[in-house]
NUSEKOL-269388 format. One record per atom (N, C-alpha, C): x, y, z. Coordinates in steps of 0.02 Angstrom, whole numbers, padded with zeros to 5 digits, always signed. Layout:
residues N
XYZ...
end
This chain:
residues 302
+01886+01029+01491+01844+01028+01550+01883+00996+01608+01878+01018+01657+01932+01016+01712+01872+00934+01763+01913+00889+01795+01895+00854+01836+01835+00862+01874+01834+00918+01884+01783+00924+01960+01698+00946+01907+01748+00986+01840+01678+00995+01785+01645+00927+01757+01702+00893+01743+01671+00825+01722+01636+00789+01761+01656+00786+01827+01614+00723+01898+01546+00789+01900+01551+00851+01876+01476+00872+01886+01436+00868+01832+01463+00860+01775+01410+00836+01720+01412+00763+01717+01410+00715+01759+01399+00659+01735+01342+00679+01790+01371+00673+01839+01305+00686+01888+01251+00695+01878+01234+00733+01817+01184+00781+01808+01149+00742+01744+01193+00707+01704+01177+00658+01692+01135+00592+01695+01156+00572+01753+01147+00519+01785+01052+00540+01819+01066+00592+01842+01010+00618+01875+00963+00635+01831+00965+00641+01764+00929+00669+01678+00913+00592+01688+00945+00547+01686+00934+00478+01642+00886+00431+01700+00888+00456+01759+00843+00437+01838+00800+00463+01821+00782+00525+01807+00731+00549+01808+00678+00534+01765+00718+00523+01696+00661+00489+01634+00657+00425+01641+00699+00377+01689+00673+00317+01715+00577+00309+01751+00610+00362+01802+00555+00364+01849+00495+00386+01812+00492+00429+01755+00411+00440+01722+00419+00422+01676+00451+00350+01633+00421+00282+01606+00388+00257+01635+00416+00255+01693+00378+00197+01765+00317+00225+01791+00319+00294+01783+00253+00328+01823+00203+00348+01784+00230+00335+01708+00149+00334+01671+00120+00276+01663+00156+00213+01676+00118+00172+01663+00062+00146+01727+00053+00192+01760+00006+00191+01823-00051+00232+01814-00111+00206+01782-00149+00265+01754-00192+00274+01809-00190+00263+01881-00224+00297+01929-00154+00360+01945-00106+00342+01931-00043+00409+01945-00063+00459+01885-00074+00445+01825-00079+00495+01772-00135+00537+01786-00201+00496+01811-00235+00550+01817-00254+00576+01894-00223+00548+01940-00182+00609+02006-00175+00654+01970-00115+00643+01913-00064+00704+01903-00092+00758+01859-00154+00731+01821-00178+00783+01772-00247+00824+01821-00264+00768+01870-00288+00818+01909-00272+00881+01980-00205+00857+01985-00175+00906+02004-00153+00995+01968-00134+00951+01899-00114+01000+01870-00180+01050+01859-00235+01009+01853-00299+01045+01833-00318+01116+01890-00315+01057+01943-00306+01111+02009-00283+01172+02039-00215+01175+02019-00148+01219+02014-00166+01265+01956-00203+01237+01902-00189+01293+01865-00258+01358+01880-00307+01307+01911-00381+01354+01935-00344+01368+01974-00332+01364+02036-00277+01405+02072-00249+01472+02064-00196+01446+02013-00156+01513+02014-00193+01562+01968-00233+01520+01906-00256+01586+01857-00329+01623+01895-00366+01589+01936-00413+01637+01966-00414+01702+01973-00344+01718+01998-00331+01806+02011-00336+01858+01966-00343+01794+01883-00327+01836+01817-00385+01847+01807-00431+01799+01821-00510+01813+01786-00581+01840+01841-00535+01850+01901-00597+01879+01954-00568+01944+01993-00626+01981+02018-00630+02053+02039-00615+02044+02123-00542+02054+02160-00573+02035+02244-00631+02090+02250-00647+02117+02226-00710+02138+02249-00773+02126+02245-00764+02072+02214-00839+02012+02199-00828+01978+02256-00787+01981+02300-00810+01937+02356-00825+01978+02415-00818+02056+02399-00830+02098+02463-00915+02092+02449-00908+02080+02536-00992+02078+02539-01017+02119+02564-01015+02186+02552-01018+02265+02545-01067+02283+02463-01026+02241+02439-01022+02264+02350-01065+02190+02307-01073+02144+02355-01123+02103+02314-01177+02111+02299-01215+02107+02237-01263+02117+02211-01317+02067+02189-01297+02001+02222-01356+01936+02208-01371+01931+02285-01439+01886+02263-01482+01863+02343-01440+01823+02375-01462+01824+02442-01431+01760+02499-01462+01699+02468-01418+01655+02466-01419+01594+02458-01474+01554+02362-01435+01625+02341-01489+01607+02266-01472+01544+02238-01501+01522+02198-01495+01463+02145-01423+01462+02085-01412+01421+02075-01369+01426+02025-01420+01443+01954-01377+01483+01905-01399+01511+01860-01359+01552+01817-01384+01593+01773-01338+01622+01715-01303+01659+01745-01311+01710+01794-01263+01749+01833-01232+01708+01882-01248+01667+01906-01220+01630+01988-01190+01545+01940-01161+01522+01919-01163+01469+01895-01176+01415+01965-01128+01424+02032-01132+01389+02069-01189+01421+02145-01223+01474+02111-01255+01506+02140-01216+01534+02208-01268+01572+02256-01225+01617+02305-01213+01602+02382-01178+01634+02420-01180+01593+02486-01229+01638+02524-01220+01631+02583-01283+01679+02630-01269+01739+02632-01214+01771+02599-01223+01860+02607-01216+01879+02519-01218+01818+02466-01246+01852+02398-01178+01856+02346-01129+01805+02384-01059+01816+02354-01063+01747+02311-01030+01767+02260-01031+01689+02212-00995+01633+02244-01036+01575+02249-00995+01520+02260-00926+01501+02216-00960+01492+02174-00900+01463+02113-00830+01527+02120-00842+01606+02129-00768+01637+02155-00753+01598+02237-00801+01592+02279-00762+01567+02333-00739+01495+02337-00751+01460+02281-00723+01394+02296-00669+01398+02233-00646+01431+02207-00575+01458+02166-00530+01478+02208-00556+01530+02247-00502+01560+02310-00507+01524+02368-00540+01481+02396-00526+01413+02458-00479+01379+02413-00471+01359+02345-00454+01312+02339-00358+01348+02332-00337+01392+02307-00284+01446+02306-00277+01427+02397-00281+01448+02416-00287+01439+02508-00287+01363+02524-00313+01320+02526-00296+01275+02538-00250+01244+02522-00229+01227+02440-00177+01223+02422-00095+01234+02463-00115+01302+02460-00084+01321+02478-00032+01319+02564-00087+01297+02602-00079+01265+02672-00065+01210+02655-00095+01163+02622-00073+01088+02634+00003+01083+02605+00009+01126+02576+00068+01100+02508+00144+01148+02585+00124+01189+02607+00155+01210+02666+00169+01180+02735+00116+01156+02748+00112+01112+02790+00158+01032+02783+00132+01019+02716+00188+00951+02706+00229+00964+02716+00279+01007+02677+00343+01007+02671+00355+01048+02744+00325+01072+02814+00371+01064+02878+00352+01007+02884+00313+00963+02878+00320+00903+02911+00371+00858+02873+00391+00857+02821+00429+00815+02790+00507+00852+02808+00515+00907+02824+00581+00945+02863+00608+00919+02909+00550+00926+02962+00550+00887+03035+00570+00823+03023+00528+00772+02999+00520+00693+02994+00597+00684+02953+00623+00709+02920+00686+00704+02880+00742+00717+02909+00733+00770+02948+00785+00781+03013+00799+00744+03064+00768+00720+03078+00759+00670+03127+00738+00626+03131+00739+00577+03046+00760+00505+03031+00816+00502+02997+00847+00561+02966+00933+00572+02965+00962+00562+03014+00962+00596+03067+00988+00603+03139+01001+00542+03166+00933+00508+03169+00911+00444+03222+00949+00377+03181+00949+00396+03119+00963+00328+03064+01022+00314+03070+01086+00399+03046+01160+00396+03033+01198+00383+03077+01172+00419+03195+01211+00414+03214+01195+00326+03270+01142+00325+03264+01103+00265+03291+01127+00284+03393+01133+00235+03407+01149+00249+03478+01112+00293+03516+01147+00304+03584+01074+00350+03618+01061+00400+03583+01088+00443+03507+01064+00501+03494+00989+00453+03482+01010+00391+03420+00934+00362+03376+00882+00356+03460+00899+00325+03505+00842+00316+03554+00819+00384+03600+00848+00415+03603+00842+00492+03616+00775+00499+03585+00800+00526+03501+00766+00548+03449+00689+00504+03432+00684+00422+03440+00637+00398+03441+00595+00373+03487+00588+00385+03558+00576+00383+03621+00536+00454+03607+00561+00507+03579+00517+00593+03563+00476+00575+03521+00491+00536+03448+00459+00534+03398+00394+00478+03434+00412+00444+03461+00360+00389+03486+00300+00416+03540+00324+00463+03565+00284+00521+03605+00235+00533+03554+00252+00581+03498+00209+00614+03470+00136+00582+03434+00194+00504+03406+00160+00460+03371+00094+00435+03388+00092+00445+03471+00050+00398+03514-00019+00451+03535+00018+00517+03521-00036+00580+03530-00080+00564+03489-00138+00607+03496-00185+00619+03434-00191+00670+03415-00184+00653+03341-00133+00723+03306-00158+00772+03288-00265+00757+03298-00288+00838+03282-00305+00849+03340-00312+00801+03400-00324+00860+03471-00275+00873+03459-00211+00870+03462-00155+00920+03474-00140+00969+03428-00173+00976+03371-00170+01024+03313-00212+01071+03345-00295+01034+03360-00326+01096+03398-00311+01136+03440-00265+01113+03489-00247+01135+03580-00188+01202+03532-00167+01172+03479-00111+01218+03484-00148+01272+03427-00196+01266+03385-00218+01333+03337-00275+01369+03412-00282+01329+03457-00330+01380+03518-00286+01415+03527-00218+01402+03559-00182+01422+03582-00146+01490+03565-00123+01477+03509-00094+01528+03476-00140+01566+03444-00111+01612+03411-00136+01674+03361-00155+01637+03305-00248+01658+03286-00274+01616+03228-00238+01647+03138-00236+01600+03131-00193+01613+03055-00177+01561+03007-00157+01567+02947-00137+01524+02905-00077+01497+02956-00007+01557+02975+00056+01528+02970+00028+01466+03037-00006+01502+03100-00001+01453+03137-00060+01379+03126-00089+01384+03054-00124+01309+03062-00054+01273+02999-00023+01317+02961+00022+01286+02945+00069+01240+03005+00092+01280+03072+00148+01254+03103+00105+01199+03146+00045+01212+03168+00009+01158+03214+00006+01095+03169-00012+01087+03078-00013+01034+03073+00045+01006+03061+00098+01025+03047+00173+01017+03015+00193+00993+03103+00189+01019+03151+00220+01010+03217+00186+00926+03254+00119+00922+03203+00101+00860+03240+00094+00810+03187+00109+00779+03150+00103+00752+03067+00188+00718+03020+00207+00742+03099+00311+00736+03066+00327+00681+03111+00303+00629+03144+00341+00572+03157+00317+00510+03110+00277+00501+03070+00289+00457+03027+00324+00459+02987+00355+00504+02953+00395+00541+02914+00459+00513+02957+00472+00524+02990+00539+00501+03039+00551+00439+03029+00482+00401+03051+00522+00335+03076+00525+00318+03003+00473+00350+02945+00512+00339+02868+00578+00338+02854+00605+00402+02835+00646+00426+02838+00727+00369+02874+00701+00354+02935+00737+00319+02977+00764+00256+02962+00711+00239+02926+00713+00163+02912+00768+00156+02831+00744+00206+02799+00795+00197+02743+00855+00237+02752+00864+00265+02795+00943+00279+02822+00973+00224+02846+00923+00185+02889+00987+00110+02899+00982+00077+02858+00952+00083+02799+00968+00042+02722+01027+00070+02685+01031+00139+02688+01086+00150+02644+01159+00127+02689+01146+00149+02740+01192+00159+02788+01239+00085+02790+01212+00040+02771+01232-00028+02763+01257-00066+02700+01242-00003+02648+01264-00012+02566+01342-00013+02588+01378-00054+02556+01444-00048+02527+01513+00025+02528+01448+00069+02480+01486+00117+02457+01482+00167+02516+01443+00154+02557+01454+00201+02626+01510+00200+02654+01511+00141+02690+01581+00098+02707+01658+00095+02675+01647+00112+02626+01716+00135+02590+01728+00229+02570+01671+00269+02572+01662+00321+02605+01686+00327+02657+01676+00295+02724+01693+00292+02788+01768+00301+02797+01791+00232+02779+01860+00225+02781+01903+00267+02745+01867+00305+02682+01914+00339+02670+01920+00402+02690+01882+00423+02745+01873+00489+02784+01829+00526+02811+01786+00508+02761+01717+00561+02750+01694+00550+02822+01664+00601+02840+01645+00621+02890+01561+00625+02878+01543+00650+02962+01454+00636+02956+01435+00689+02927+01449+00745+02887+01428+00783+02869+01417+00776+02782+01491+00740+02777+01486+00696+02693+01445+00660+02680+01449+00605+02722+01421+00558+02729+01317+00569+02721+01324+00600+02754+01237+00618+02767+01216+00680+02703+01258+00726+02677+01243+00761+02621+01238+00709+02544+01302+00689+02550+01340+00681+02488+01305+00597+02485+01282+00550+02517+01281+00479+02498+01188+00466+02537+01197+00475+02591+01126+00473+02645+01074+00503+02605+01073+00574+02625+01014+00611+02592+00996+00599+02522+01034+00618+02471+01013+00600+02407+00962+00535+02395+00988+00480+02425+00965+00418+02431+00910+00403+02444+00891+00459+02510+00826+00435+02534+00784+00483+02529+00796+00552+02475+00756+00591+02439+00689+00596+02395+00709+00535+02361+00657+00497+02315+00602+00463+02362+00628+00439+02412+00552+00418+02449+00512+00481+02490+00569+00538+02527+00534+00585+02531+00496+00622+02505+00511+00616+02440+00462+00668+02378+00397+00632+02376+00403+00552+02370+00345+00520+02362+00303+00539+02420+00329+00537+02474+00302+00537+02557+00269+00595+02566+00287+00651+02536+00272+00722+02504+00214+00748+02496+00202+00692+02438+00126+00702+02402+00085+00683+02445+00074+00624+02492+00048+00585+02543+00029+00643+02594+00073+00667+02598+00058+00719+02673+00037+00789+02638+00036+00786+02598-00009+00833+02579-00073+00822+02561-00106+00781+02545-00166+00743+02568-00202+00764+02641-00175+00730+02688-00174+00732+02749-00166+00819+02777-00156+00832+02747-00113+00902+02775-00194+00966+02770-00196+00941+02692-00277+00978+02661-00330+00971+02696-00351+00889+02732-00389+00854+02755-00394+00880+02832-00302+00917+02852-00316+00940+02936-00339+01007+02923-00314+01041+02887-00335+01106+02890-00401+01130+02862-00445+01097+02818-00508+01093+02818-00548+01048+02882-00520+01044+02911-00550+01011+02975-00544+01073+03021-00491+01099+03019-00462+01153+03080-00497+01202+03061-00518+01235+03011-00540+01287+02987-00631+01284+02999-00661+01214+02988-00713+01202+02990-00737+01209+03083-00701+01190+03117-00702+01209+03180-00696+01280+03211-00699+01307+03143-00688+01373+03165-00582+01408+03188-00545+01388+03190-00472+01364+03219-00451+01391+03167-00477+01416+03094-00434+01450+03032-00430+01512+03044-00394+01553+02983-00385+01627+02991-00474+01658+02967-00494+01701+03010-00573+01726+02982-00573+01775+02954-00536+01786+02905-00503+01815+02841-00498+01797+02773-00506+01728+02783-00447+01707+02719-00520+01623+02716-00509+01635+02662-00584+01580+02651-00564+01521+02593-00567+01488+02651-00554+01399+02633-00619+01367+02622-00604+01290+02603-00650+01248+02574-00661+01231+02643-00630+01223+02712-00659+01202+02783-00716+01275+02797-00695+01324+02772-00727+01398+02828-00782+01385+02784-00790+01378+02702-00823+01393+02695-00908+01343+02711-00890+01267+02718-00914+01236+02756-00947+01234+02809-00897+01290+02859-00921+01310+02907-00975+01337+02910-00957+01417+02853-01019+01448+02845-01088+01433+02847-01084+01365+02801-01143+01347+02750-01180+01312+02819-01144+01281+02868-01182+01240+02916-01219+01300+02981-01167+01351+02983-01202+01414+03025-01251+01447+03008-01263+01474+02923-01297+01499+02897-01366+01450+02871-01362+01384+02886-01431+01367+02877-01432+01361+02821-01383+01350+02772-01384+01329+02696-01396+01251+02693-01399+01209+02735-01390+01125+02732-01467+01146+02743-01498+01152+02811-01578+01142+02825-01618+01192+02754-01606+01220+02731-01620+01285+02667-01624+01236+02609-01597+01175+02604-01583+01143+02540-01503+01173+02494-01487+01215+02514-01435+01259+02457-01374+01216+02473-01385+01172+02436-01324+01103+02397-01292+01146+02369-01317+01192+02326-01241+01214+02286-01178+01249+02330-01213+01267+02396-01164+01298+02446-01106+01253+02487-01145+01196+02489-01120+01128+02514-01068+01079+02490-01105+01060+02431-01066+01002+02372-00990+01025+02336-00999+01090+02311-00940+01117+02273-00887+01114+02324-00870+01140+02380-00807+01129+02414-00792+01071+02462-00861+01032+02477-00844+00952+02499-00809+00915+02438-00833+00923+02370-00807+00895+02297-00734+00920+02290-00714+00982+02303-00649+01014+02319-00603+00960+02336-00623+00937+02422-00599+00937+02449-00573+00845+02436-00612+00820+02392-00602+00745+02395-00576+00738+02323-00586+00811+02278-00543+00784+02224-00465+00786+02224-00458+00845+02264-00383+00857+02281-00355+00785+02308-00397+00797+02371-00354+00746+02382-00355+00674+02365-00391+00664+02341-00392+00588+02291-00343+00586+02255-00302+00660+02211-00283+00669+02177-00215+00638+02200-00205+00693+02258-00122+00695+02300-00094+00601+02295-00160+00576+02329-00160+00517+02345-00134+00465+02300-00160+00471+02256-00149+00442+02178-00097+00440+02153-00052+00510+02140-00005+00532+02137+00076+00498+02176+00055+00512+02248+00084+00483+02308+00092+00411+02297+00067+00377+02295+00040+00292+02282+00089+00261+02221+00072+00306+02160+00100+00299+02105+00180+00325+02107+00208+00373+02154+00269+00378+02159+00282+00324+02202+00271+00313+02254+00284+00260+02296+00309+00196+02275+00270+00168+02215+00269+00105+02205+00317+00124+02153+00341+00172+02095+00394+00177+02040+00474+00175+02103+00466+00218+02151+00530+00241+02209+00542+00194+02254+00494+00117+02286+00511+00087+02290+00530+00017+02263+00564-00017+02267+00589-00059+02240+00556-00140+02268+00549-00126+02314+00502-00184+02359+00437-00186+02338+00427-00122+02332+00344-00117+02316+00334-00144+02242+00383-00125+02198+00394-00159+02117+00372-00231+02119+00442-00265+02160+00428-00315+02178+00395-00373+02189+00337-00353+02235+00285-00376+02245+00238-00377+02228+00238-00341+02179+00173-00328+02124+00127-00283+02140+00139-00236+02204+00074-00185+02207+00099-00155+02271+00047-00124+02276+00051-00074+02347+00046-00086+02393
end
């Protein structure tokens, strides 16, 4: 095995033997374990829905139960106001939502990573440049400006994806930021330095890796948040009126007179959605947080 094969299997190594560090540490957090089993629970209604339902049980052309019936042997979660099963539409909001928040994080953790790399490695007027913008955004309020910009644009998933990802990425930064001037001050940077490496080494090969692990944690967090804007955005009406979320469908239930009607089952199932997820994310997030940081170990808690 040649040199450059060997420095890549230790690596890989090293990164095997990190990794089963980190979930010793992360089971023993049993508000993280069951985040994680309720995530997984989530993900898997999610993706297998498509296997066990007809899209044409939700065309409301082709439905065949009453407006707003009871739950029962045919309706388990009974129906919404045009006769479509609840329990299929809160399978497919939840596929859709998912799906936005988990999109939405990761541009905001793009953004916020880019430009607490940037601001951290080169410091100087690029860092005050870069956080003088980030401090702009910070100071906005981040769902009027989510709203101004899903009015604005063409209604859709991609653009409530980019409105919340575009306003949701400077905490992430000044994250991001802050443990770039931690590594940046390690030792082994500094002898990196001197021996050549450049900002492109430097920020791939020693920077990023480093401050990866808190991004992943930071991850789960904003995806929380992310679920929480776009069931907000959607509930305002600001979603795609296509594509049926745990916010639209909300919506519905408050237009259609399902709240004054009594029809809880139209109501409860995707508000419950919406707080198990993200209780879940949260949990999850919290519990990486405190295994990825070392301060947080430390001190005994969160």
């Amino acid at each position: 095995m040649s040199a450059p094969e060997t420095a890549r299997a230790l690596a890989w190594a090293r990164r095997r033997e990190a990794a089963g560090r980190v979930w010793r540490q992360f089971r023993t957090d049993r508000g993280g374990l069951v985040g994680l089993l309720g995530l997984i629970l989530f993900a898997l209604l999610a993706v297998a829905a498509p296997l066990f339902t007809d899209p044409a049980d939700l065309d409301v052309t082709k439905t065949t139960g009453r407006p707003l019936q009871g739950p029962g042997a045919d309706y388990l979660l009974g129906t919404d106001e045009t006769g479509r099963s609840v329990l299929l539409l809160v399978l497919g909001g939840a596929r859709i939502s998912l799906t936005v928040g988990l999109a939405a994080a990761v541009l905001t953790m793009l953004i916020g990573t880019l430009v607490g790399l940037l601001a951290g490695h080169f410091g100087g007027w690029v860092s005050a440049v870069l956080m003088r913008f980030t401090d702009f955004f910070l100071v906005l309020p981040s769902l009027v400006l989510a709203i101004a910009l899903s009015s604005v644009l063409d209604r859709g998933l991609v653009t409530i994806v980019f409105a919340i990802g575009l306003t949701s990425w400077p905490s992430a930064a000044r994250l991001v930021r802050a443990q770039t001037l931690a590594v940046e001050a390690r030792p082994y940077i500094e002898r990196a330095r001197a021996l050549g490496g450049g900002h492109t080494h430097l920020i791939t090969k020693h920077v990023l890796p480093s401050t990866l692990p808190l991004v992943f944690a930071d991850t789960t967090l904003q995806v929380a948040s992310a679920i929480v804007a776009e069931s907000t955005l959607s509930f305002l009406g600001l979603g795609d009126p296509t594509q049926v979320t745990w916010g639209s469908m909300l919506r519905n239930a408050l237009n259609s007179g399902a709240v004054s009607a009594g029809a809880w089952w139209y109501v409860i199932p995707p508000g419950i959605g919406i707080v198990l997820v993200v209780l879940a994310f949260t949990l999850c997030g919290r519990a990486l947080e405190t295994v990825l940081n070392p301060r947080l170990r430390t001190s005994g808690g969160r």
